[in-house]
C-alpha positions as a Markdown table, in Angstrom:
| # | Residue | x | y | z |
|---|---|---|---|---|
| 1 | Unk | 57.5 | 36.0 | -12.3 |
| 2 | Unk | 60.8 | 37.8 | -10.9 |
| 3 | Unk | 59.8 | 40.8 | -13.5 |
| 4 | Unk | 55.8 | 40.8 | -12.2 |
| 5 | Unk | 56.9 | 40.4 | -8.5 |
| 6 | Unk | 59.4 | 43.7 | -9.1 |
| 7 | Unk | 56.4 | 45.9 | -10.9 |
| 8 | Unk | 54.0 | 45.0 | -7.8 |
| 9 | Unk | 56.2 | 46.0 | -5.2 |
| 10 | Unk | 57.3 | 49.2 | -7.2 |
| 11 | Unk | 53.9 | 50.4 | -7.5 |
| 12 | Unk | 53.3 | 49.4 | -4.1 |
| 13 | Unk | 56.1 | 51.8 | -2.7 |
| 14 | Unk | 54.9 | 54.1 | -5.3 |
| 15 | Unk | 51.3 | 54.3 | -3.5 |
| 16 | Unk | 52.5 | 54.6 | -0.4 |
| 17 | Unk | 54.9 | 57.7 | -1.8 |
| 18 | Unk | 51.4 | 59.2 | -3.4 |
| 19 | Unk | 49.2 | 58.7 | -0.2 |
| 20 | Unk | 51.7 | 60.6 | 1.6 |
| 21 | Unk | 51.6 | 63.4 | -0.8 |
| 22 | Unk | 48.4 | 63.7 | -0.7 |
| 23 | Unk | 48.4 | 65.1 | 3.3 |
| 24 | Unk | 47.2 | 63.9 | 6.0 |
| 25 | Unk | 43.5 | 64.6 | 6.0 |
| 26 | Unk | 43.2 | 61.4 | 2.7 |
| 27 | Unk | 43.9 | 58.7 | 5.3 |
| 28 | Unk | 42.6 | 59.2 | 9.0 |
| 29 | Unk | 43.4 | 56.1 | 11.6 |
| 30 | Unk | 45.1 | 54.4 | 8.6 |
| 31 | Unk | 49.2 | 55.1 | 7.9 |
| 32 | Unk | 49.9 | 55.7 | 4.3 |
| 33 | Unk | 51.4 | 51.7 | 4.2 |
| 34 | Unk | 48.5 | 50.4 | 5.8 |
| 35 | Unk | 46.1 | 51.7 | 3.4 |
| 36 | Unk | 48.1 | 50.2 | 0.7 |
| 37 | Unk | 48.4 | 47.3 | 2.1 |
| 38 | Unk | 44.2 | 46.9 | 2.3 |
| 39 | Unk | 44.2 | 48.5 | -1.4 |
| 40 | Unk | 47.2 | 46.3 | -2.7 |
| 41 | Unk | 45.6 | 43.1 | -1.4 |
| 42 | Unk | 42.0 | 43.2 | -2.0 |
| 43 | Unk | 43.0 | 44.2 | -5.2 |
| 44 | Unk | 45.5 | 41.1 | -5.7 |
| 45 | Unk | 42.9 | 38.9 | -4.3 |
| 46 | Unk | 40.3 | 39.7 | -6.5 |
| 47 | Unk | 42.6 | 39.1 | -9.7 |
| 48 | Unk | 42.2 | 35.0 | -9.5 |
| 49 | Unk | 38.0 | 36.0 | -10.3 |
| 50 | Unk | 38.7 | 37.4 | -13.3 |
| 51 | Unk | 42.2 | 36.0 | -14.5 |
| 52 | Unk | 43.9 | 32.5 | -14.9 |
| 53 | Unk | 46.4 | 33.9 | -13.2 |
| 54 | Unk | 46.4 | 32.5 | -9.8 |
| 55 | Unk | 49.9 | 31.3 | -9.0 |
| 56 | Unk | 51.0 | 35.1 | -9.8 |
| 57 | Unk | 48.2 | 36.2 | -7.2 |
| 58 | Unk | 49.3 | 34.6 | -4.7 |
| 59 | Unk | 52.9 | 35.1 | -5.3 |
| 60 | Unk | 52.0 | 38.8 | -4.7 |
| 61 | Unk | 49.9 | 38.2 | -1.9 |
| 62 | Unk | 52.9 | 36.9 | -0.6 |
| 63 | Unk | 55.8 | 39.3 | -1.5 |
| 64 | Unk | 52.9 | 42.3 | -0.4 |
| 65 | Unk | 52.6 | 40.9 | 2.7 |
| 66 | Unk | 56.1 | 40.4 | 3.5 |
| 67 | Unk | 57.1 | 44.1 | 2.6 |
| 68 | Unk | 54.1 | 45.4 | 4.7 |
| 69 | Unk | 55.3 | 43.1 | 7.7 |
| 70 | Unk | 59.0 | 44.9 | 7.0 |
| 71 | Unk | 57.7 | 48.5 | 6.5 |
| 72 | Unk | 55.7 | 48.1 | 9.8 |
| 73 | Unk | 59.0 | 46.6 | 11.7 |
| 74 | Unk | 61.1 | 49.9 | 10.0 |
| 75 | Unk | 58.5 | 51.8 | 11.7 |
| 76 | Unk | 59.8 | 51.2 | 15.1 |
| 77 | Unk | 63.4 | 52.9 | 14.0 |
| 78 | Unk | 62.8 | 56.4 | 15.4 |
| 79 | Unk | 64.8 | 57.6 | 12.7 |
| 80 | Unk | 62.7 | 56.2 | 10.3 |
| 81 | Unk | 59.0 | 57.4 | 11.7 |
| 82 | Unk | 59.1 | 60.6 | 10.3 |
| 83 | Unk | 59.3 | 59.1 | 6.5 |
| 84 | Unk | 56.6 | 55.9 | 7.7 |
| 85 | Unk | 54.0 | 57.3 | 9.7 |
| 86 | Unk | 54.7 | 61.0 | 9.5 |
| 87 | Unk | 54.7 | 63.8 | 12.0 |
| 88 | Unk | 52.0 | 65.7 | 14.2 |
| 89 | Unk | 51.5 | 69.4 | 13.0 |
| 90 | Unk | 50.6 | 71.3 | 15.3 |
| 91 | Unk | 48.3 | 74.1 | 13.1 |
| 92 | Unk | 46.8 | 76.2 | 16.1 |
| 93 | Unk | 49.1 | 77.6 | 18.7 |
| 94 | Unk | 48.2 | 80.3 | 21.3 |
| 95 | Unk | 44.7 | 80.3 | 20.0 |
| 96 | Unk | 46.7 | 81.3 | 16.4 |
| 97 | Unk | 46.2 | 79.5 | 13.8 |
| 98 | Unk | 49.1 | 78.7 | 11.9 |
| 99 | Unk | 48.3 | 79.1 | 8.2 |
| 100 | Unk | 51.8 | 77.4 | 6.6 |
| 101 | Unk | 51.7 | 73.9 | 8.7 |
| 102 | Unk | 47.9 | 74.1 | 7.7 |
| 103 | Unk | 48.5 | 74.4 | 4.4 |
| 104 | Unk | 51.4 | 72.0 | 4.3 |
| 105 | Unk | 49.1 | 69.3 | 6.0 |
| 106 | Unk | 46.6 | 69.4 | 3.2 |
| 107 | Unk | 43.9 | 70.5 | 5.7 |
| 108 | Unk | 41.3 | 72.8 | 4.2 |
| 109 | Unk | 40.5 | 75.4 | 7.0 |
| 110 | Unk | 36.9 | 74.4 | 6.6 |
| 111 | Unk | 37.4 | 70.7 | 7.7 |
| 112 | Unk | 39.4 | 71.7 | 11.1 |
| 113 | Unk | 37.1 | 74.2 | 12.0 |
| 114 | Unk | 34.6 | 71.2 | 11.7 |
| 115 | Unk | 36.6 | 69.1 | 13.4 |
| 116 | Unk | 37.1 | 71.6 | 16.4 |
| 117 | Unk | 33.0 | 71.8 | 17.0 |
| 118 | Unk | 32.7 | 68.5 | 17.1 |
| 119 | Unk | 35.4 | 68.3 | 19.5 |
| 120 | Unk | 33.1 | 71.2 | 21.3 |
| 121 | Unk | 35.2 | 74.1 | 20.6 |
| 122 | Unk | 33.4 | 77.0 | 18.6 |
| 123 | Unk | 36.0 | 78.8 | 18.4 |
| 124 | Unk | 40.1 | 78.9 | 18.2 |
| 125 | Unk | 40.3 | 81.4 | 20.8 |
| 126 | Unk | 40.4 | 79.2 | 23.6 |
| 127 | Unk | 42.5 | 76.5 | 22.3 |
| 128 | Unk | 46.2 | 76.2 | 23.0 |
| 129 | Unk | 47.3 | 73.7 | 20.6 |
| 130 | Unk | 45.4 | 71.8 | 18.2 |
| 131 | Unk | 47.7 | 69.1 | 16.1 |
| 132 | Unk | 47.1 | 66.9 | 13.2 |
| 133 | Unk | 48.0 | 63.5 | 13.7 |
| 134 | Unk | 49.8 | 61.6 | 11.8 |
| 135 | Unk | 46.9 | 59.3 | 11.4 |
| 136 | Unk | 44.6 | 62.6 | 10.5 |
| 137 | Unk | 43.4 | 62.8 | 13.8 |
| 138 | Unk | 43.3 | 66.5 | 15.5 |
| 139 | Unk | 44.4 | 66.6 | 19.6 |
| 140 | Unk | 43.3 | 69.6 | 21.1 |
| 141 | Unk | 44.5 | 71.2 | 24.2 |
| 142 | Unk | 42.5 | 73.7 | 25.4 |
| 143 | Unk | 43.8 | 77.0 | 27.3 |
| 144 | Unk | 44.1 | 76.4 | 31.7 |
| 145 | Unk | 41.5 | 78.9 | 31.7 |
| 146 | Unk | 38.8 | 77.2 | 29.2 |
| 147 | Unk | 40.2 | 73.6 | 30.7 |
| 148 | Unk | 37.3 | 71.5 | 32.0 |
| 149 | Unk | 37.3 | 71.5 | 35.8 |
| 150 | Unk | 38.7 | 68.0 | 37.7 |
| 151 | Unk | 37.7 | 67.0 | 40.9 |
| 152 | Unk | 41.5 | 66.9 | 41.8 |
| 153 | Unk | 42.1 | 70.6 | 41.4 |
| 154 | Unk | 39.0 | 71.4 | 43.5 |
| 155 | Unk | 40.6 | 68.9 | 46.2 |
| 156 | Unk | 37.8 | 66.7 | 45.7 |
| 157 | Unk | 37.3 | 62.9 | 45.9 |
| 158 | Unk | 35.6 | 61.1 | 42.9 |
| 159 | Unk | 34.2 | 58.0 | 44.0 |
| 160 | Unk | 35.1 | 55.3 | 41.4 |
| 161 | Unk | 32.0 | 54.7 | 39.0 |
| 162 | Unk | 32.9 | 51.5 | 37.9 |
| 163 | Unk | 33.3 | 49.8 | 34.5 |
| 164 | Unk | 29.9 | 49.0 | 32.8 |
| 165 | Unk | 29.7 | 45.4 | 31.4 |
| 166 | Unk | 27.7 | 44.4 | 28.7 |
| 167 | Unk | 25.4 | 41.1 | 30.0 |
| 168 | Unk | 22.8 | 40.6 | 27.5 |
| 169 | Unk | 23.1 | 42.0 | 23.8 |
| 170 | Unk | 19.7 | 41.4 | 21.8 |
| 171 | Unk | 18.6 | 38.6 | 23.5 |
| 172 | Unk | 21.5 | 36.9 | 24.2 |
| 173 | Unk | 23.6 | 36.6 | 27.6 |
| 174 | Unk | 27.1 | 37.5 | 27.9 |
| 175 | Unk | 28.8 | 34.9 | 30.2 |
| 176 | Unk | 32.3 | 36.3 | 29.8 |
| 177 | Unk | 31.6 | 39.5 | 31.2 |
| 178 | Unk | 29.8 | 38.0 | 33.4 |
| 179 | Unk | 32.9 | 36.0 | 35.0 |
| 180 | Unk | 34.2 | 39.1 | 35.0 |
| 181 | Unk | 32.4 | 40.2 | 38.1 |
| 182 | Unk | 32.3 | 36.5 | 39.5 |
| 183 | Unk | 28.4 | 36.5 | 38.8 |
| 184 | Unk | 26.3 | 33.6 | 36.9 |
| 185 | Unk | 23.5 | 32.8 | 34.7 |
| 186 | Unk | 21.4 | 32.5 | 37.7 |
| 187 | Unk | 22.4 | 35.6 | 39.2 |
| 188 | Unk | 21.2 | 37.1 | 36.2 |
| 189 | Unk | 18.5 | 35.6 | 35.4 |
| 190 | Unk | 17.3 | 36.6 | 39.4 |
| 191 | Unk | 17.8 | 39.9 | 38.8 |
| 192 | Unk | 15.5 | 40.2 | 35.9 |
| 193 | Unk | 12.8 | 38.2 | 37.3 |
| 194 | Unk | 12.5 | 40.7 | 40.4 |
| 195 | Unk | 12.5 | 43.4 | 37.5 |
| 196 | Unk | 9.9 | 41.9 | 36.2 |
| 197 | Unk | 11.2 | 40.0 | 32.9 |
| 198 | Unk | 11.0 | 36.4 | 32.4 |
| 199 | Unk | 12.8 | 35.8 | 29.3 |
| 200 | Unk | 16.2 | 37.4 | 28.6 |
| 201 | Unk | 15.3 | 36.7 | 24.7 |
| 202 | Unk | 13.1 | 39.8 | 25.5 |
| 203 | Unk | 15.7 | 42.2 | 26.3 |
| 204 | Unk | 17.5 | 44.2 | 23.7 |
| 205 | Unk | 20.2 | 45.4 | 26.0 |
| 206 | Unk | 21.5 | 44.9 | 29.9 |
| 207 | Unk | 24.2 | 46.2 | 31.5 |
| 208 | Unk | 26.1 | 45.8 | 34.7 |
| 209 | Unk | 28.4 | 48.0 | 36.9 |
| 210 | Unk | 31.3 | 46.0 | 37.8 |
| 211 | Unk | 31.5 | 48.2 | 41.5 |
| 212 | Unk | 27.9 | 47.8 | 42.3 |
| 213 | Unk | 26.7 | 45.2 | 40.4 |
| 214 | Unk | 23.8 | 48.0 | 39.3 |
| 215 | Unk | 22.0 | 46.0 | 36.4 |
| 216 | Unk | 20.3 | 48.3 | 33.5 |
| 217 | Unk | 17.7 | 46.6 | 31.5 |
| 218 | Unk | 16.7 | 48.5 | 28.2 |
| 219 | Unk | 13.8 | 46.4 | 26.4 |
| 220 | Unk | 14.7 | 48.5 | 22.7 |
| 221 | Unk | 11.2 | 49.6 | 22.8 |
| 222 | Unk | 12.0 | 53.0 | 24.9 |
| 223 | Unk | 11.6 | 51.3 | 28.6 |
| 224 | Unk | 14.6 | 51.4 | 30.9 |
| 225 | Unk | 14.8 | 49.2 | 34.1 |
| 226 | Unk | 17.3 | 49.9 | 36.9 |
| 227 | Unk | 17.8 | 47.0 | 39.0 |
| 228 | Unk | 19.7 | 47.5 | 42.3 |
């Protein structure tokens, strides 16, 4: 048991070492231990289906579980985030790219440029800094000049828009988001009669503004109802 216990939690650290190497573009939103974790377990978990060997599964289950917990406390130690999670890279500098850190990153030129128009950038020229990650992610900062506009630097108020809440999903009523904005069933319900609907079963989707209390009814057949 000692023996199996010691090969599972060598190739465990042994994953995590393989993930790593394989750059950050094999693993985004997950860190390298985190992925093997998911991997390690489901794996473990399935064993029992096809073995007799259940008291080793769980065993594993146990002592994977426990080195997971203790990689993701060492991950805390700022000393220790670099070899853990990893580092951002920053690949594009002064509208530059930087071929090295890209290369290092396992990042095929290809797949950030990608990345960049979906982010709405065509092009590197007016991007300051673009950095992977750790988690594979790209962060973009775009030049002052190609900078989207705010209302604060044209010395203008923006009027709070409110946070839309959901309060029916297909068919059925949300009464927590409806607390929310201190409302009821029977509000509800009195707002979609004067919009004309009878039967919240009907509706596909609603929505509320927690400012205005602005209800939006969508039917999910293409008609769209804006109650004040």
């Amino acid at each position: 048991m000692i023996l199996y216990i010691g090969k599972v939690i060598l190739i465990y650290i042994l994953t995590i070492i393989i993930i790593r190497l394989l750059g950050k573009s094999a693993f985004a939103q997950l860190t390298a231990h985190d992925l093997a974790g998911v991997f390690f377990v489901v794996s473990i978990a399935i064993g029992p289906v096809v073995t007799d060997n259940l008291a080793y599964a769980i065993v594993a289950l146990i002592a994977i579980g426990t080195i997971h917990i203790i990689f993701s406390k060492l991950t805390l130690i700022n000393r220790l985030n670099k070899y853990f999670i990893g580092q951002p890279t920053i690949v594009i500098k002064h509208g530059k790219l930087i071929k090295r850190n890209l290369k290092q990153s396992r990042f095929a030129l290809a797949e950030l440029l990608s990345s960049l128009r979906e982010k709405g950038y065509s092009t590197i020229d007016s991007i300051e800094y673009a950095i992977i990650e750790p988690s594979g992610e790209i962060s973009i900062l775009p030049k002052p000049e190609d900078a989207p506009v705010t209302p604060k630097q044209l010395d203008m108020a923006a009027p709070y828009q409110g946070l839309p809440l959901a309060a029916i999903v297909e068919g059925k009523i949300q009464h927590q988001n409806l607390k929310l904005i201190n409302k009821d069933v029977q509000w509800l319900r009195k707002e979609l009669t004067s919009a004309g609907y009878s039967d919240e079963r009907n509706i596909f989707y609603a929505v509320v503004q927690d400012n205005n209390h602005l209800l939006t009814i969508d039917n999910g057949e293409g008609d769209v109802h804006r109650q004040p």
